[in-house]
C-alpha positions in Angstrom: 108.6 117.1 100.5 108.7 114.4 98.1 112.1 113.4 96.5 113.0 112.7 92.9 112.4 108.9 91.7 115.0 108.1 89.7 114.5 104.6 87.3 118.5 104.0 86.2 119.4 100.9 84.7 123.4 99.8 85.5 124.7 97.2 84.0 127.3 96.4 86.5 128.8 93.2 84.9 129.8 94.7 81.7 131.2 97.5 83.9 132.8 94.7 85.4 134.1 92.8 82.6 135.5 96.0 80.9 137.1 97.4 83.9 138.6 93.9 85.5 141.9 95.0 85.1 141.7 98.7 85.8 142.2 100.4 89.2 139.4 102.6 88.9 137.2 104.9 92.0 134.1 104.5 90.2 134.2 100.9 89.7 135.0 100.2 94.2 132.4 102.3 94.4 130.0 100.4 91.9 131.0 97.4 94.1 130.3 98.6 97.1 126.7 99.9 95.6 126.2 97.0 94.7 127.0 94.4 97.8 128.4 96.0 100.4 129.1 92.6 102.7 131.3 91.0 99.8 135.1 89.7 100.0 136.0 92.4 97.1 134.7 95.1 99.3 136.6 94.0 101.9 139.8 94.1 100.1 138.6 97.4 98.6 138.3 99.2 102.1 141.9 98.4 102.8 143.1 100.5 100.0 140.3 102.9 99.4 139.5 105.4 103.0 135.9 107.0 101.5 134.6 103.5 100.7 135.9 102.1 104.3 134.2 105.4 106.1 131.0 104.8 104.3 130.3 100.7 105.0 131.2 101.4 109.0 128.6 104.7 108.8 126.3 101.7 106.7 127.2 99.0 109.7 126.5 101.9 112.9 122.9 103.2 110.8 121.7 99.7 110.3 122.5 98.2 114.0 120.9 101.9 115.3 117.1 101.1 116.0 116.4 104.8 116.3 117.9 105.5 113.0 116.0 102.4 111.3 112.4 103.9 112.7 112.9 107.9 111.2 114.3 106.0 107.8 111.0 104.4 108.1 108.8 107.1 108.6 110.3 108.7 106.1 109.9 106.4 103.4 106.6 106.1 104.6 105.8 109.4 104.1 107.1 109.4 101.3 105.0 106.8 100.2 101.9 108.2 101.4 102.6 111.4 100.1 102.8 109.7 96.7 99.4 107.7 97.1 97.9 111.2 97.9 99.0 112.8 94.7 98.4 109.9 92.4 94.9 109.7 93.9 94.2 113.4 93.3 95.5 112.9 89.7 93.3 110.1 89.0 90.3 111.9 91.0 91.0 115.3 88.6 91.0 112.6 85.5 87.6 111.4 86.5 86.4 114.7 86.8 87.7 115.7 83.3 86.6 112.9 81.7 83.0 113.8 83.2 83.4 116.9 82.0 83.7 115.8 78.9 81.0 113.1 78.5 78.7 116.1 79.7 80.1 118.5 77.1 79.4 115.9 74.3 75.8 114.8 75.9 75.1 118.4 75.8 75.5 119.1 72.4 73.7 115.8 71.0 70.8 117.5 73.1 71.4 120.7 71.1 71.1 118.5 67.7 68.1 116.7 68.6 69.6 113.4 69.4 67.4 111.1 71.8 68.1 110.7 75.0 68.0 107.5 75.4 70.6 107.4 73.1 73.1 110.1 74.7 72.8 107.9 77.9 73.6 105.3 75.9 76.7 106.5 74.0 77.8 108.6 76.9 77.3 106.8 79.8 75.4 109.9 81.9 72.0 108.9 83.3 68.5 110.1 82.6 68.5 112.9 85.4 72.2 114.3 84.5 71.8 114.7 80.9 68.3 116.5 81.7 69.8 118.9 83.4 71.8 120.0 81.0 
């Protein structure tokens, strides 16, 4: 199973700067996304339960060696599971795109055209373009 990549782009300081003042959920949380270990999320988690629940289930995940290897694996997986369907992509690209030249080489053939010349504007050697 290969999960969703999302490419977002926050712009946490002029979140920042607008919010400053504000006592907002979103904005702890934003702060806690963003640097978990810092002094303002410390002061956060003394006022806000969810945000003090999730850096001590962070803390007990990171120190748990067990938990570390199956993220791991699973990113790994991940990973590899990726590489395998970008390499079939590019494999069924090639393949198209031989396709192709051998579509076009064929009908230069049909129109009389040299072969020496189809291999030339085609790329296909002697033997494949023979065949055709």
């Amino acid at each position: 199973m290969r999960g969703n990549i999302l490419n977002i782009r926050i712009e946490l300081p002029k979140i920042y700067k607008e919010k400053r003042n504000k006592e907002d959920k979103l904005l702890e949380w934003l702060y806690f996304l963003e640097n978990p270990k810092s002094e303002e999320v410390k002061k956060i988690m003394d006022e806000n339960e969810g945000v003090k629940k999730a850096k001590e289930k962070l803390e007990e995940i990171s120190q748990d060696e067990v938990m570390q290897r199956i993220n791991d694996w699973k990113v790994m997986g991940e990973y590899q599971e990726f590489t395998k369907e970008k390499r079939a992509r590019e494999e069924g690209q090639k393949i198209g795109e031989e396709k192709k030249q051998k579509e076009i080489a064929k009908n230069m053939k049909a129109k009389g055209m040299q072969v020496k010349e189809i291999e030339e504007i085609t790329g296909l050697t002697k033997s494949e373009i023979e065949k055709l």
